[in-house]
N, CA and C of each residue as an Amber inpcrd file, in Angstrom:
protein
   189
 -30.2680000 -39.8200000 -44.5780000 -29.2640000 -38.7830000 -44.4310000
 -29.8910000 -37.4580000 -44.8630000 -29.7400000 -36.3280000 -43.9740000
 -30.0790000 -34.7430000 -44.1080000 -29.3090000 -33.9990000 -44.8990000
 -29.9270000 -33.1260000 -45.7390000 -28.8360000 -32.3320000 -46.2810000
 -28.1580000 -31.2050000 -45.5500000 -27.2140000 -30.7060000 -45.5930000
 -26.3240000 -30.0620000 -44.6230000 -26.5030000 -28.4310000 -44.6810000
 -26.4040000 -27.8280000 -44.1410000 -25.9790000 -26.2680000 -43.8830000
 -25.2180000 -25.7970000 -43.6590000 -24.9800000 -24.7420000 -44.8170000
 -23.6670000 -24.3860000 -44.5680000 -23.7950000 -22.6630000 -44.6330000
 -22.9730000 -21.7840000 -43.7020000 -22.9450000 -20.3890000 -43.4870000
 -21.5500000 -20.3420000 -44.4250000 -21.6260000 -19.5700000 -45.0490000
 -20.1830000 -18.8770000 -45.7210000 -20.2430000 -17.2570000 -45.5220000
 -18.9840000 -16.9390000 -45.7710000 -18.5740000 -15.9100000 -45.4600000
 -17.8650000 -15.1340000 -47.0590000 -17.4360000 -13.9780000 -47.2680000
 -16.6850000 -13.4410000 -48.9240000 -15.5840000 -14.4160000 -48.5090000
 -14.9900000 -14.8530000 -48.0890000 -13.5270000 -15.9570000 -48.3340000
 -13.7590000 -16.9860000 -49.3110000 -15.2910000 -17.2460000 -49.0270000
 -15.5760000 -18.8240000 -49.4380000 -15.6370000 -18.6080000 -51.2270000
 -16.2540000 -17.4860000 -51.2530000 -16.6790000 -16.7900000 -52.7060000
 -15.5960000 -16.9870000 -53.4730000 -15.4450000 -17.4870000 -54.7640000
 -16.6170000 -17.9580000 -55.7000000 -17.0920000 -19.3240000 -55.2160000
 -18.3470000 -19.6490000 -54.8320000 -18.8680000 -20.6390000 -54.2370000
 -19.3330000 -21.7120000 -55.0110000 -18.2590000 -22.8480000 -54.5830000
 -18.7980000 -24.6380000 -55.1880000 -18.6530000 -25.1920000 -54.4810000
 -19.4850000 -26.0110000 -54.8820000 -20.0620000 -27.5970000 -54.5410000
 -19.1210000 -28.7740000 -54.8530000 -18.6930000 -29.8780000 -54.6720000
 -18.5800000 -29.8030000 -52.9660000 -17.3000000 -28.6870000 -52.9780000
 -16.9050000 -27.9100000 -51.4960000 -15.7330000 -27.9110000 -51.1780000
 -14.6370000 -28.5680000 -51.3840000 -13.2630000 -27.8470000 -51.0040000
 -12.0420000 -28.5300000 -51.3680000 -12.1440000 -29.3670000 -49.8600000
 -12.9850000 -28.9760000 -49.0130000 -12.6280000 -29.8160000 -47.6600000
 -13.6550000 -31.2350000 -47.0700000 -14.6270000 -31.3260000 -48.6430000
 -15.2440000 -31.9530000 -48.4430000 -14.7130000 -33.1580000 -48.5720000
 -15.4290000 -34.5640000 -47.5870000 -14.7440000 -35.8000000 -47.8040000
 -14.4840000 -36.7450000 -49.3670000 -13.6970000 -37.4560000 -49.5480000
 -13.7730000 -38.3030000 -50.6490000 -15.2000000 -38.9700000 -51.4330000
 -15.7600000 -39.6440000 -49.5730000 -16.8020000 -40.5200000 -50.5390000
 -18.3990000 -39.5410000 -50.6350000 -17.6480000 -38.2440000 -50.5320000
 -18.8260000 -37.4140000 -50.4530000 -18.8250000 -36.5410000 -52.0550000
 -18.0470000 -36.4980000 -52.9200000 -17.9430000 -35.8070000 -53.7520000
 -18.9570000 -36.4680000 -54.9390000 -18.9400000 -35.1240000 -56.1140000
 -19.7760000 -35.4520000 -57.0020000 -18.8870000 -34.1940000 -57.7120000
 -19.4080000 -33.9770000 -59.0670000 -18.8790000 -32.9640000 -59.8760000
 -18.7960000 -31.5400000 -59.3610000 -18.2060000 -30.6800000 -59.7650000
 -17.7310000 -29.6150000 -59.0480000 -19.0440000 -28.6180000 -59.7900000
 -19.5480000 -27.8980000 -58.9640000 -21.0970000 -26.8570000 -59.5320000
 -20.5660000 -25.7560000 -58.6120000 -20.4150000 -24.7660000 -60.0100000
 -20.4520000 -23.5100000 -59.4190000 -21.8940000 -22.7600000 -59.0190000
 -22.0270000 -22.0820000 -57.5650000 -23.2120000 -21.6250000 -57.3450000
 -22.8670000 -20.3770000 -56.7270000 -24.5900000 -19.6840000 -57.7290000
 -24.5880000 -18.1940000 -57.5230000 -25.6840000 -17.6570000 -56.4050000
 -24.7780000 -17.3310000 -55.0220000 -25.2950000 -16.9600000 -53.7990000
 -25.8310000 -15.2620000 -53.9010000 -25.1130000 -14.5880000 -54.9700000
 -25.4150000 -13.3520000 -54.5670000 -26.8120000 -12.6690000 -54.5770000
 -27.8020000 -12.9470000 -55.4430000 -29.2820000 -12.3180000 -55.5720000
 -30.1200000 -12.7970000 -54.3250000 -29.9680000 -14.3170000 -53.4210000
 -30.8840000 -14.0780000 -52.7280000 -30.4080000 -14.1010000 -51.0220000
 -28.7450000 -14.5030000 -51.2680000 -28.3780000 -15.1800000 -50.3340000
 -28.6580000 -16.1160000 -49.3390000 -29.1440000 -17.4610000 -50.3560000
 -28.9380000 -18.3880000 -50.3050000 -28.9220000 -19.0400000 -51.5720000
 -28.6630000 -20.5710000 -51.4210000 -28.4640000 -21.5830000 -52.9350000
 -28.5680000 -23.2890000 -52.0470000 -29.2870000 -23.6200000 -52.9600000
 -28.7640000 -25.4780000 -52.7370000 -28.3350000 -25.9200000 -53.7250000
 -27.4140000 -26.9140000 -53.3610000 -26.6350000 -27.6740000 -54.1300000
 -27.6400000 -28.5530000 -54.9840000 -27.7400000 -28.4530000 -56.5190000
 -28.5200000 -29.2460000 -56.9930000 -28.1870000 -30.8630000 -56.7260000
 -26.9910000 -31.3430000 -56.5740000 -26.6210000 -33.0030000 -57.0870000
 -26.7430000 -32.9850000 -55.3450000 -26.5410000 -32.5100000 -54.4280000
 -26.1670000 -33.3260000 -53.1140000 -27.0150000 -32.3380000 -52.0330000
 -28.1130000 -31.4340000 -52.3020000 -28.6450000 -30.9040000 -50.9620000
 -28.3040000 -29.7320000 -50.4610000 -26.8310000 -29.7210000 -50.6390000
 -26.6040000 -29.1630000 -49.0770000 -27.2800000 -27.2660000 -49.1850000
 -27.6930000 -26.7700000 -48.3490000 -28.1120000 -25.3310000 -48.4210000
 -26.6900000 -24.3650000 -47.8620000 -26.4890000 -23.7450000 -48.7690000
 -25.4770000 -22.3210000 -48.2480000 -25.9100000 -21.1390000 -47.6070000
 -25.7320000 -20.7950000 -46.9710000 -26.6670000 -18.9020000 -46.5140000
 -25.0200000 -18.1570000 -46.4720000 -25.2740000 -17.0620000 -46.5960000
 -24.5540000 -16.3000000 -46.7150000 -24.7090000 -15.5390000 -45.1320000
 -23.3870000 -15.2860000 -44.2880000 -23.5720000 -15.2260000 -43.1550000
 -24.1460000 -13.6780000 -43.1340000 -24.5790000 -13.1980000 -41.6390000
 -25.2280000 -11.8220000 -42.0000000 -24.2120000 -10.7680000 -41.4960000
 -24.1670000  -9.7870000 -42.9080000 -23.8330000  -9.0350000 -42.9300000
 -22.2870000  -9.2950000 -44.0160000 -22.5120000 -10.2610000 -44.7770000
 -21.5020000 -10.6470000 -45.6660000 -21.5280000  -9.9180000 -46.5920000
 -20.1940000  -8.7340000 -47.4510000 -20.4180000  -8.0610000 -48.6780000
 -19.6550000  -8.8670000 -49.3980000 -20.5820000  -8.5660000 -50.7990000
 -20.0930000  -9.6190000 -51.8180000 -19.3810000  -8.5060000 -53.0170000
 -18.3450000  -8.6800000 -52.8030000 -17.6590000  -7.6770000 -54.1260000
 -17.2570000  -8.5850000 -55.0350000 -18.4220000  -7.5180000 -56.5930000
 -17.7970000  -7.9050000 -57.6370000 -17.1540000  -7.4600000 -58.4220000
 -16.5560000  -7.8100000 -59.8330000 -15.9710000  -7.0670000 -60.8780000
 -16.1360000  -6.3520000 -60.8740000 -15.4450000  -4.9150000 -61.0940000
 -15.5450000  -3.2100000 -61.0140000 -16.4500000  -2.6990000 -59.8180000
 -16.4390000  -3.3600000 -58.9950000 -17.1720000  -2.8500000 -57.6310000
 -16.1170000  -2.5360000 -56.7870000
């Protein structure tokens, strides 16, 4: 089995692992991951790679 790819968009933000839409026998503990410095991240426990789609702004606190 491959690890997956995933494009997100600012909706998805604050970004974890797995999703709320991910399946049952697919879960593992919930890991928050920080996309903003390179835009991208992998999931340490399960693979999967995130990219941040292009041209996604990431607003933060007092921004």
């Amino acid at each position: 089995m491959s690890a997956q790819s995933v494009t997100i968009t600012s909706e998805d933000l604050p970004l974890h692992c797995p999703s709320d839409k991910a399946p049952l026998w697919s879960m593992h503990p919930r890991v928050y991951l920080d996309i903003a410095d390179t835009g991208s991240v992998k999931c340490p426990y399960c693979g999967t790679v995130y990219q941040l789609a292009p041209g996604t702004k990431i607003h933060g606190h007092g921004h």
